[in-house]
Backbone as numpy.savetxt, mean C-alpha at the origin, in Angstrom:
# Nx Ny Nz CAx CAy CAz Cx Cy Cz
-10.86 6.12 18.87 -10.22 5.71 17.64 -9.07 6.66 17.35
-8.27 6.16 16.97 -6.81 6.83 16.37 -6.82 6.83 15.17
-6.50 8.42 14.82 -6.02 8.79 13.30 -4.70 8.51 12.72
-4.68 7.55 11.91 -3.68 6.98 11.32 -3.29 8.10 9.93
-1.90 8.90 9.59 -1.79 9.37 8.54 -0.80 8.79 7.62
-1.01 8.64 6.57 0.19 7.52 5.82 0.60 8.16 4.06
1.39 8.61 4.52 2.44 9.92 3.69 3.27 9.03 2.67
2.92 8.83 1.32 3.97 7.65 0.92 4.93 9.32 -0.22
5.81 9.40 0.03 6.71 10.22 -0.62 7.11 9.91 -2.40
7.24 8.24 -2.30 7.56 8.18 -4.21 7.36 6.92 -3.89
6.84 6.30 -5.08 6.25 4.91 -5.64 7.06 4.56 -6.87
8.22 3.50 -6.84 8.79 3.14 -7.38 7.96 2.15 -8.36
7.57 2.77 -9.67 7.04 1.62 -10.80 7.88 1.28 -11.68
8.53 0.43 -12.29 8.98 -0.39 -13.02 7.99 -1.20 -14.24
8.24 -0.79 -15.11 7.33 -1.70 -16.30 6.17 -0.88 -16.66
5.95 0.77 -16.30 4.74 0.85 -16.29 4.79 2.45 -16.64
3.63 2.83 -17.83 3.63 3.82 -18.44 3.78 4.86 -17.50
4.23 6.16 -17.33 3.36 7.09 -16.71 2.25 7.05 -15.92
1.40 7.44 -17.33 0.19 7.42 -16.96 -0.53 6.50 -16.63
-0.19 5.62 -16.25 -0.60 4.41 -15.12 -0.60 4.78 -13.75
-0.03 5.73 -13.68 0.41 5.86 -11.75 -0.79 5.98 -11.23
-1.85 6.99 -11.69 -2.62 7.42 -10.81 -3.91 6.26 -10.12
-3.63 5.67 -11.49 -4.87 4.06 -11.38 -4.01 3.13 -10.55
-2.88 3.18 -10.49 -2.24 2.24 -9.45 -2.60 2.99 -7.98
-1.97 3.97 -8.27 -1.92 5.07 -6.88 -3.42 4.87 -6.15
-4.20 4.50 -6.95 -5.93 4.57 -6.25 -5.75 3.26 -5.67
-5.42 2.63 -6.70 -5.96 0.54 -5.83 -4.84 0.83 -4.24
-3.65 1.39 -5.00 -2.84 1.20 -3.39 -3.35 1.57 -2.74
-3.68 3.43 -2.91 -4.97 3.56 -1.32 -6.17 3.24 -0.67
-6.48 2.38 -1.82 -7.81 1.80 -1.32 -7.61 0.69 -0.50
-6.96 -0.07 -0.70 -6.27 -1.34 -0.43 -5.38 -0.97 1.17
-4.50 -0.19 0.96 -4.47 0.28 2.68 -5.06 0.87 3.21
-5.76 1.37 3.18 -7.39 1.89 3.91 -7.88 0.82 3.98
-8.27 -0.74 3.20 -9.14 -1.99 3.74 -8.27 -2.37 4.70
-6.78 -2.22 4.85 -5.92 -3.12 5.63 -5.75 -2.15 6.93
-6.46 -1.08 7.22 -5.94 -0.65 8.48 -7.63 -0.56 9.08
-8.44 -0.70 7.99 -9.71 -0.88 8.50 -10.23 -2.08 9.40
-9.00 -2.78 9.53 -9.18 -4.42 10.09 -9.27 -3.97 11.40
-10.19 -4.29 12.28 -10.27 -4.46 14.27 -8.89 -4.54 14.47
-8.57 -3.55 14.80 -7.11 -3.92 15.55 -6.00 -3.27 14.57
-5.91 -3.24 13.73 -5.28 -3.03 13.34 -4.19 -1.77 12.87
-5.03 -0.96 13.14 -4.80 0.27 13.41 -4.04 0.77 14.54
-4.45 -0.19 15.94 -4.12 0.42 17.03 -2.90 -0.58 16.64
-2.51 -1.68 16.41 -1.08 -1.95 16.18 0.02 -1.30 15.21
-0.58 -0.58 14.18 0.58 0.13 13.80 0.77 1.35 14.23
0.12 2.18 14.85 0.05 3.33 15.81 1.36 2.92 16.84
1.42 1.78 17.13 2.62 1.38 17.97 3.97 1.56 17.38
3.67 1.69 16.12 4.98 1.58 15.37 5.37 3.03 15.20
4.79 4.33 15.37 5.09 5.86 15.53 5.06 6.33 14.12
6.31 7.15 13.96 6.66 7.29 12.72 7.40 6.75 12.36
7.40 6.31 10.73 8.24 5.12 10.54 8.76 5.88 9.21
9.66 6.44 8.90 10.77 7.03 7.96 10.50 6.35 6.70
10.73 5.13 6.57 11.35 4.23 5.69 10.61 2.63 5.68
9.98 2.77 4.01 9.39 1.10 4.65 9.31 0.32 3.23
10.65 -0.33 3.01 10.57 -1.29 1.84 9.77 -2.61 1.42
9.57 -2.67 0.77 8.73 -3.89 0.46 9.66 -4.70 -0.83
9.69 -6.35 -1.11 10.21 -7.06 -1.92 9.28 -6.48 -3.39
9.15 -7.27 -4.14 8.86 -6.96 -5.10 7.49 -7.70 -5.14
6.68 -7.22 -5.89 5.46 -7.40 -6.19 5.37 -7.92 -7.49
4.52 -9.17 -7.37 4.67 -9.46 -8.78 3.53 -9.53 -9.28
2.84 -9.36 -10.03 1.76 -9.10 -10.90 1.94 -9.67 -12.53
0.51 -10.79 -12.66 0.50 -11.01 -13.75 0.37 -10.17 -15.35
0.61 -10.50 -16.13 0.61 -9.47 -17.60 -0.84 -9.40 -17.84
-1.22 -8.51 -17.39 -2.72 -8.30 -18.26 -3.22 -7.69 -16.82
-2.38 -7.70 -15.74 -3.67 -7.70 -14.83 -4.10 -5.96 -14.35
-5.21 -5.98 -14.23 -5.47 -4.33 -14.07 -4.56 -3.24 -13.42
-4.88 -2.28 -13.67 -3.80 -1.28 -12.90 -4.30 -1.17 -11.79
-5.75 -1.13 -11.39 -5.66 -0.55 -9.77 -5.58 -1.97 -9.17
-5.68 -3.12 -9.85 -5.34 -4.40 -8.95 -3.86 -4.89 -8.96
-3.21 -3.89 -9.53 -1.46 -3.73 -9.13 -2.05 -3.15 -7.90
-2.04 -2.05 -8.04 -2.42 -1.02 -6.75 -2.35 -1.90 -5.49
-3.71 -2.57 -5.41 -4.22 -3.00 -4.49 -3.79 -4.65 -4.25
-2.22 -5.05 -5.13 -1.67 -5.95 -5.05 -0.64 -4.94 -3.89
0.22 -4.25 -4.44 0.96 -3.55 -4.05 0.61 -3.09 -2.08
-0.63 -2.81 -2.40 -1.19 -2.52 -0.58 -1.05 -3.60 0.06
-1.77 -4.80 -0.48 -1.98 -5.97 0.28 0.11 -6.30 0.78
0.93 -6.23 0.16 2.17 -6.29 0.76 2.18 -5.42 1.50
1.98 -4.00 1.82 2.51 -2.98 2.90 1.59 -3.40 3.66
0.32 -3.88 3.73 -0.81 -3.86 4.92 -0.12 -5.45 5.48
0.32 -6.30 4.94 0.65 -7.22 5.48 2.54 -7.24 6.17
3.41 -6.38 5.95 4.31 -5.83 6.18 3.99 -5.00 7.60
2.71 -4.50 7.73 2.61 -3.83 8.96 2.12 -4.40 9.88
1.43 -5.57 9.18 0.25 -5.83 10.28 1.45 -7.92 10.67
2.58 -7.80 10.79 3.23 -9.08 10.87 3.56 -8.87 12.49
């Protein structure tokens, strides 16, 4: 098995207190940790090395909806961004 390390430098939030980050910041890592936990999946982005730079469109999330299920809205785009 290969150790995957995934370094995110700044998390661009828009619309969202402060102190929201850290409850977002959890669903996101939980959420890419389920998405690299997939068979395979891992060893395909390992192919990809180091990767500098990795934008994603915008995420849209309904009004009301939890902060770590932003989070883990937010993952489900990068885990599916990697895994295309």
């Amino acid at each position: 098995m290969r150790r995957i390390v995934v370094n995110i430098d700044s998390l661009v939030l828009k619309g969202f207190r402060y102190e929201d980050r850290h409850a977002i910041a959890q669903g996101l890592q939980e959420e890419i940790s389920r998405a690299l936990s997939i068979p395979d999946a891992a060893a395909r982005v390992a192919e990809f090395g180091s990767v500098p730079n990795f934008r994603l469109g915008n995420v849209r999330v309904e009004v009301g909806t939890k902060l770590r299920q932003v989070g883990a809205a937010t993952g489900r785009a990068v885990g599916e961004g990697l895994l295309k």
